[in-house]
C-alpha positions as CSV (number, residue, x, y, z in Angstrom):
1,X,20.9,4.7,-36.2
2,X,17.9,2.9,-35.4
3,X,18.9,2.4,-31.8
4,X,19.6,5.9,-31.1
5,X,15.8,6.5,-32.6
6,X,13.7,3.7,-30.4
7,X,16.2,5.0,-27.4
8,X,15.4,8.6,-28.2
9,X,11.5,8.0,-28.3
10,X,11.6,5.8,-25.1
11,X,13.3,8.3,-23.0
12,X,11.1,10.9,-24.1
13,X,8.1,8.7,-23.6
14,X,9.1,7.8,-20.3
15,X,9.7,11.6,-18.9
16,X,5.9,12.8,-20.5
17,X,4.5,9.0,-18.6
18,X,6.7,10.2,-15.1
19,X,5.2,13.7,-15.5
20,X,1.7,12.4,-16.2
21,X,1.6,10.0,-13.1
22,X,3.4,12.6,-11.1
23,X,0.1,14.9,-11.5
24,X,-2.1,12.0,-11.9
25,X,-5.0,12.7,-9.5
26,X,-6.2,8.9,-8.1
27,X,-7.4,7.1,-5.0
28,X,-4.4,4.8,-4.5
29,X,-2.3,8.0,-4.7
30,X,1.2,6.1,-3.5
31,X,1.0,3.4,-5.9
32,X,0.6,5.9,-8.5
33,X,3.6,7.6,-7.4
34,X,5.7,4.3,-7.0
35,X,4.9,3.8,-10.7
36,X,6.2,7.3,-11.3
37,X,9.3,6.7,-10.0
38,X,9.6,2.9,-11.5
39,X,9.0,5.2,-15.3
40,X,11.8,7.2,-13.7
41,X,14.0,4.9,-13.1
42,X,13.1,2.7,-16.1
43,X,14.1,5.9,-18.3
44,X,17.3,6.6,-16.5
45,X,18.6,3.5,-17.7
46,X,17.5,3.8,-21.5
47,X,19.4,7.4,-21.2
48,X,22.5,5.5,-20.3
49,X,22.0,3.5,-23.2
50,X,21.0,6.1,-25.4
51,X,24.5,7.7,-24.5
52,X,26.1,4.5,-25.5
53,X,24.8,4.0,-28.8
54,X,24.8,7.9,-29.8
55,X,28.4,8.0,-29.0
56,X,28.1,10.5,-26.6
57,X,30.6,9.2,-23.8
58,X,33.4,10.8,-25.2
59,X,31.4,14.4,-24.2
60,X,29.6,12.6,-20.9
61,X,32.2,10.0,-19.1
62,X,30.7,10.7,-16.0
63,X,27.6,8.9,-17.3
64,X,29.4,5.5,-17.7
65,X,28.2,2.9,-15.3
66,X,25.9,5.1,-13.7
67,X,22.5,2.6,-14.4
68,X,24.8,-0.1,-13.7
69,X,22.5,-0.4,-10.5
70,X,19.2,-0.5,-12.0
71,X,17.9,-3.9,-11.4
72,X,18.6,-3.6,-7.5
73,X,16.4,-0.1,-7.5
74,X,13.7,-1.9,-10.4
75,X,13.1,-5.2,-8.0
76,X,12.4,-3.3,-4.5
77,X,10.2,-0.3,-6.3
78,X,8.1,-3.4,-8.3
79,X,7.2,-4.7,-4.8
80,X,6.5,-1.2,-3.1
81,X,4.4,-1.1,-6.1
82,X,2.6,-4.1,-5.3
83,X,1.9,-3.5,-1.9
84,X,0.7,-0.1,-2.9
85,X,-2.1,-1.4,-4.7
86,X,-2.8,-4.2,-2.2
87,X,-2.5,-1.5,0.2
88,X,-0.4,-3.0,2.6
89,X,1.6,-0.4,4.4
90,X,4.8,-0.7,5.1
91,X,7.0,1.9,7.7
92,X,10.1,3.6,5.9
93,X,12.7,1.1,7.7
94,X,11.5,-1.4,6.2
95,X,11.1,0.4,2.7
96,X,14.9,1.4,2.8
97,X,16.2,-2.2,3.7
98,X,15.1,-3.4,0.5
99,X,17.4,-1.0,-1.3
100,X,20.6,-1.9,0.9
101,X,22.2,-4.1,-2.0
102,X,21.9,-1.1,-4.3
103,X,23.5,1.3,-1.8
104,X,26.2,-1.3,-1.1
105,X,27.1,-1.5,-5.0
106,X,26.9,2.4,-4.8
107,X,28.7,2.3,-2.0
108,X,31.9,-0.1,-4.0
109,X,31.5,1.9,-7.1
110,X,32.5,5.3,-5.3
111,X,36.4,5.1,-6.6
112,X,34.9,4.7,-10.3
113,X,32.7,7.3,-10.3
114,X,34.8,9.5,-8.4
115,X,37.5,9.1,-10.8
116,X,38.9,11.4,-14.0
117,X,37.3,10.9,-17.1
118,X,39.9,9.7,-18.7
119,X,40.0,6.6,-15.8
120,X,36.4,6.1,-17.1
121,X,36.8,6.2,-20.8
122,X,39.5,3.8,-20.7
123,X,37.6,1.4,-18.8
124,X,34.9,1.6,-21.4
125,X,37.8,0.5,-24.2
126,X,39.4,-2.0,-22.0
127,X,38.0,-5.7,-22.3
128,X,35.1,-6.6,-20.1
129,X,36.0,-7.7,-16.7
130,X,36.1,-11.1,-15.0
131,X,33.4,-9.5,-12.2
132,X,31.0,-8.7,-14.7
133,X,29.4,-12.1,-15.1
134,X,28.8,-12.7,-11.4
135,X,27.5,-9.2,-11.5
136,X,24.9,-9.6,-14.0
137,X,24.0,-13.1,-12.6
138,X,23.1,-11.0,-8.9
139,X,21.2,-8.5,-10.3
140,X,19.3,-11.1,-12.6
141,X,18.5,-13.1,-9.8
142,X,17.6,-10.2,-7.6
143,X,15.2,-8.7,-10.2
144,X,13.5,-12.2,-10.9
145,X,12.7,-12.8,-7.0
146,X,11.6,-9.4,-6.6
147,X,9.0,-9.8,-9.4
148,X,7.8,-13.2,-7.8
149,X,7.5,-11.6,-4.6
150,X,6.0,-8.9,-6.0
151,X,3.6,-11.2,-7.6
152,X,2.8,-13.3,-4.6
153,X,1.7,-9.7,-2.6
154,X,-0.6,-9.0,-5.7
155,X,-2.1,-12.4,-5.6
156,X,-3.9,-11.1,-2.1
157,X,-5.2,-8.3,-3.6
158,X,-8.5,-8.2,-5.6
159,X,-8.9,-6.0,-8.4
160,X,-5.1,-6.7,-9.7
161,X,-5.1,-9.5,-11.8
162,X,-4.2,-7.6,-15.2
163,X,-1.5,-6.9,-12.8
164,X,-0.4,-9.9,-11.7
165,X,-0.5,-11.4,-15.4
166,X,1.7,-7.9,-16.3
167,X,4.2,-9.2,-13.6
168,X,4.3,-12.9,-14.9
169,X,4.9,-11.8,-18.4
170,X,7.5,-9.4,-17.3
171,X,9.6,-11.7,-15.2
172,X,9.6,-14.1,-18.2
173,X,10.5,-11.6,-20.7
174,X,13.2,-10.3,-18.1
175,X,14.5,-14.0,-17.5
176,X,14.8,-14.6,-21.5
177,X,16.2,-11.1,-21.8
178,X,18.8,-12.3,-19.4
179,X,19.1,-16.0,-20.8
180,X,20.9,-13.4,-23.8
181,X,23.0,-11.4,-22.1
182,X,24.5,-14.4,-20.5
183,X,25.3,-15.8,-23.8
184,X,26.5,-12.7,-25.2
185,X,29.1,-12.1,-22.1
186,X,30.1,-15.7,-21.9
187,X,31.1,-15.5,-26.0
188,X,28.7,-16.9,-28.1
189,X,27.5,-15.2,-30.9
190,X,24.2,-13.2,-30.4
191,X,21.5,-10.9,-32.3
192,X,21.0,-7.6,-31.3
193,X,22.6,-5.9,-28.8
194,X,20.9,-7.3,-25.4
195,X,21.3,-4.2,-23.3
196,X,19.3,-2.3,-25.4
197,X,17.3,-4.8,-26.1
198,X,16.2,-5.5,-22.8
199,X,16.2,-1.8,-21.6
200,X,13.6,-1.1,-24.7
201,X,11.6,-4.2,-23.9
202,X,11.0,-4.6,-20.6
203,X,10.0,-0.3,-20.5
204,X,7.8,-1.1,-23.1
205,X,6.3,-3.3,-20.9
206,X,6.3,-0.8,-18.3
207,X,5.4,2.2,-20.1
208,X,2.0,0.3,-21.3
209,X,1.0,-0.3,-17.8
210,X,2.0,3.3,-17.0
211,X,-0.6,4.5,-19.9
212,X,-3.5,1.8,-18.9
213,X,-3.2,3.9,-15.4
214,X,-3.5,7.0,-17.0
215,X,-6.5,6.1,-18.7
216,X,-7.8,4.0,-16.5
217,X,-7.6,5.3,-12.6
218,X,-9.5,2.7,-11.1
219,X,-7.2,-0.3,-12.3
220,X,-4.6,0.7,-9.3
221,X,-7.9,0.4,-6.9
222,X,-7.3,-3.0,-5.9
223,X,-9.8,-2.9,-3.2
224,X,-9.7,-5.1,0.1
225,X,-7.8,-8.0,0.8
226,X,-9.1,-11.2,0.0
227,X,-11.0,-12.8,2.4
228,X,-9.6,-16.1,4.2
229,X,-13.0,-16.9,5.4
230,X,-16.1,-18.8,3.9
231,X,-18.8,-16.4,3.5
232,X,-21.2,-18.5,5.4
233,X,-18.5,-18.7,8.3
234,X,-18.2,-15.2,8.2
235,X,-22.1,-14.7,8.6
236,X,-22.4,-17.3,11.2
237,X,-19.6,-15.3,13.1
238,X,-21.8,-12.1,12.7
239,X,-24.6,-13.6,14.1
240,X,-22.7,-14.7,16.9
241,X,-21.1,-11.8,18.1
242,X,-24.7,-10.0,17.4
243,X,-26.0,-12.6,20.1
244,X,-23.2,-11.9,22.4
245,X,-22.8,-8.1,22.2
246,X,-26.6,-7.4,21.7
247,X,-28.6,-9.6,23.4
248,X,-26.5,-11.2,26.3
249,X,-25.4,-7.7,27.5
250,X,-21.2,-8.3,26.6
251,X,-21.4,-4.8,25.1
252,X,-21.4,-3.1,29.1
253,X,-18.3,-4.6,29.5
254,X,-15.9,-1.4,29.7
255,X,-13.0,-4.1,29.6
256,X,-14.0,-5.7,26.3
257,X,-11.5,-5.5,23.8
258,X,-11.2,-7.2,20.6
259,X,-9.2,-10.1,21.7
260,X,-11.7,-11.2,24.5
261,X,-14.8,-11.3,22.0
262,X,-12.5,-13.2,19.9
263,X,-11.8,-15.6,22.3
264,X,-15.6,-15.8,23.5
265,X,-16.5,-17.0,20.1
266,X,-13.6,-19.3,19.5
267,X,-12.0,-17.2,16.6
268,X,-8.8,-15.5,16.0
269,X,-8.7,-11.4,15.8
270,X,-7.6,-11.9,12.6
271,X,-10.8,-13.7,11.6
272,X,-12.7,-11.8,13.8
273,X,-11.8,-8.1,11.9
274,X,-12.3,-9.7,8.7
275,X,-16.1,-10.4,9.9
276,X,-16.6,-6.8,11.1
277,X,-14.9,-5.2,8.1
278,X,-17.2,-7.2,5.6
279,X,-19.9,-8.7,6.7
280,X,-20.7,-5.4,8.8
281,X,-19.3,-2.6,7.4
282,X,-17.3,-1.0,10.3
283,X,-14.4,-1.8,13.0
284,X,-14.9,-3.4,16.5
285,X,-15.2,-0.3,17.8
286,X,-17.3,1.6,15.5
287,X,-20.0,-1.5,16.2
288,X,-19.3,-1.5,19.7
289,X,-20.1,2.5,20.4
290,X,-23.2,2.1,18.1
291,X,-24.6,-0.8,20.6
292,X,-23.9,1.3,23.8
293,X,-25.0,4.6,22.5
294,X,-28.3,2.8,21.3
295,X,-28.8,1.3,24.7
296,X,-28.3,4.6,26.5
297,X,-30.9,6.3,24.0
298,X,-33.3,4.0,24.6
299,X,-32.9,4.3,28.4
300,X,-32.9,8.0,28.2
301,X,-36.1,7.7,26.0
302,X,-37.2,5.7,28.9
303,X,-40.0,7.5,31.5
304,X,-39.2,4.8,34.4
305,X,-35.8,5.7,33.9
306,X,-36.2,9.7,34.3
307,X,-34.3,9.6,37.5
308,X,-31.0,8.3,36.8
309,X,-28.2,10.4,36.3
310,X,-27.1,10.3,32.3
311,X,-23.7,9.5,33.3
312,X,-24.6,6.4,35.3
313,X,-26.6,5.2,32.3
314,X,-23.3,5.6,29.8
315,X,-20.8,3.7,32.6
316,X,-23.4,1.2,32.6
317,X,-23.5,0.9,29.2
318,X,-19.8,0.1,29.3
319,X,-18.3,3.5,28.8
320,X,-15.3,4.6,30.8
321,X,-15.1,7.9,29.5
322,X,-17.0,10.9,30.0
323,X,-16.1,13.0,27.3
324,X,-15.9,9.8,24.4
325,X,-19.4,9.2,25.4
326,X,-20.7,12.8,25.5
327,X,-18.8,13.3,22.1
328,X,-19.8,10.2,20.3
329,X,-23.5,11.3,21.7
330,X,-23.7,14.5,20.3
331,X,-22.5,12.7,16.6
332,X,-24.8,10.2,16.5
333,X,-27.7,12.1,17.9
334,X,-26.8,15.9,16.7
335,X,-27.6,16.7,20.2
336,X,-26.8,16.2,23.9
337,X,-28.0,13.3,26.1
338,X,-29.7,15.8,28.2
339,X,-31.3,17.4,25.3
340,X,-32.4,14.4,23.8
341,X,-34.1,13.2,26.7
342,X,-36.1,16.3,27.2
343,X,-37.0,15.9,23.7
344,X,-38.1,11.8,24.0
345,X,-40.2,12.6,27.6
346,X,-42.0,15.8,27.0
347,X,-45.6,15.3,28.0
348,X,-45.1,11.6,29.3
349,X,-44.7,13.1,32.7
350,X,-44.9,15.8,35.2
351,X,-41.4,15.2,36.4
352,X,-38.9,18.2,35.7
353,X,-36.2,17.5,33.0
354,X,-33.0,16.7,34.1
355,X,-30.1,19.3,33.9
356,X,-28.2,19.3,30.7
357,X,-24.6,18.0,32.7
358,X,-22.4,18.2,29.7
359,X,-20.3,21.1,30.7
360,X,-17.2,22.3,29.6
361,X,-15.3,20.9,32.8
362,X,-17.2,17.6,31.7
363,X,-15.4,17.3,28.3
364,X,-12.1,18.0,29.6
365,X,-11.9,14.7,31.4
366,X,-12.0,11.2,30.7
């Protein structure tokens, strides 16, 4: 009776925790609903053991077995998970492969389920079978290198360490759990049951993480990834490519790319991102565009400069396209290059103001 009570209570915690994430309104919105669906998941097995230990199998055969697959879902979902709050992406190819064991099993199981319900009740009464062991020993081991390698992605990720400690006591309450059921198929006298056991256990785990999130929305903000670089290797690097770009005109190269900077200052891209992302703030090409536009701005601000063509000063500048640069112009500077120069020159000069060229045939090339 006290089985079917705890079982009771975690299945209808589990649903209200689902439902909660489901709604939950947070920053790292797909690792919120990766731990929605791990709840789900986690629940649909305690209902199949709820079942069991109501007695309820004789009105629901079709239910028998059907968690039997639970592990090979739990493992790939626990390092979706992960990655979702290191925020690594992943495409859906990849996503699916990981669930190919459980699809397989699915896949062998089709006669069972497919069959009467008096096929499936007398499989229930009939000894255990000899494939059972090897069974449970796959899905143990899948589960337990799932959790390490859900670990390992967590261990790149700041912000996660309640996480990653939730993930090392998991897998060692899940390798214990299993030490049991071992025992208990292999013959030797056990406790209390170990399927239910386990199933309440290890959600209990789960469902606690699933409430700190609820509580706490910020703990699933796990923030950038850790940096591989020393910090003052990462400024010296900044500094560096401030020389280059800035003051040794690289920035009016239109061919410059990320690779060739790197290269120039004897980096890897890699490296090289990691320095523009944190020690500055923005991408390669967010930095780049601000040196060029500046340049241009101060050349168009420039009264010995009043006779060259705007355009000429942007492809100098290391722009290839006319409409980027006029667009980027008009964000930075709210207005047009044209405009702004009028605005820079008036009353340095008795030169006419150039002719606003950024025309709607202008924008519609690059």
């Amino acid at each position: 009776m006290i089985w079917t009570v705890l079982l009771s209570v975690g299945v209808v915690q589990g649903l209200f925790l689902a439902t909660s994430l489901s709604l939950l309104s947070t920053r790292n919105r797909t690792a919120t609903r990766r731990l929605a669906l791990l709840v789900m998941v986690f629940t649909a097995v305690i209902s199949e053991e709820l079942i069991d230990r109501a007695g309820l199998y004789d009105e629901l055969p079709h239910a028998i077995c059907l968690a039997i697959g639970g592990e090979l879902v739990i493992g790939p979902l626990l390092l979706l998970f992960a990655r979702a709050v290191g925020r690594r992406r992943t495409s859906l190819g990849s996503q699916a492969l990981h669930f190919a064991p459980f699809a397989l099993l699915t896949l062998l199981g089709l006669p069972f389920y497919l069959s009467s319900a008096a096929a499936k009740l007398a499989f229930l009464a009939a000894p255990t079978p000899d494939w059972m062991l090897p069974l449970v020993i796959f899905k143990a081991a899948f589960l337990l290198f799932y959790i390490a390698w859900g670990y390992r992605t967590l261990v790149l990720a700041d912000g996660a360490r309640w996480l990653r400690r939730g993930y090392v006591v998991f897998g060692c309450t899940a390798g214990l759990i299993y030490a049991v059921l071992f025992l208990h198929l292999a013959g030797f006298p056990h406790g209390p049951d170990p399927d239910s056991l386990s199933s309440l256990i290890l959600a209990a785990f789960l469902y606690a993480a699933a409430a700190l999130v609820i509580f706490r929305r910020d703990l699933l903000d796990a923030g950038e990834p850790r940096s591989v670089l020393p910090r003052g290797r990462r400024r010296f690097l900044a500094a560096e490519l401030e020389r280059h770009l800035r003051d040794e005109g690289l920035a009016r190269d239109p061919e410059l790319n990320l690779g060739r900077l790197a290269t120039t200052l004897g980096t890897s891209q890699h490296h090289l991102s990691e320095v523009f992302n944190q020690e500055l703030g923005k991408t390669f090409y967010q930095y780049l565009n601000e040196l060029r536009l500046e340049t241009i701005a101060a050349s168009l601000a420039d009264s010995s400069q009043r006779q060259r063509k705007v355009l000429d000063l942007a492809f100098d500048a290391g722009f290839q396209s006319k409409a980027t640069f006029y667009r980027l112009f008009r964000q930075r500077y709210a207005v047009s290059p044209s405009e702004y120069r009028r605005r820079h020159s008036a009353g340095s000069g008795s030169q006419s103001p150039e002719r606003d060229d950024t025309t709607p045939h202008d924008h519609q090339h690059s």
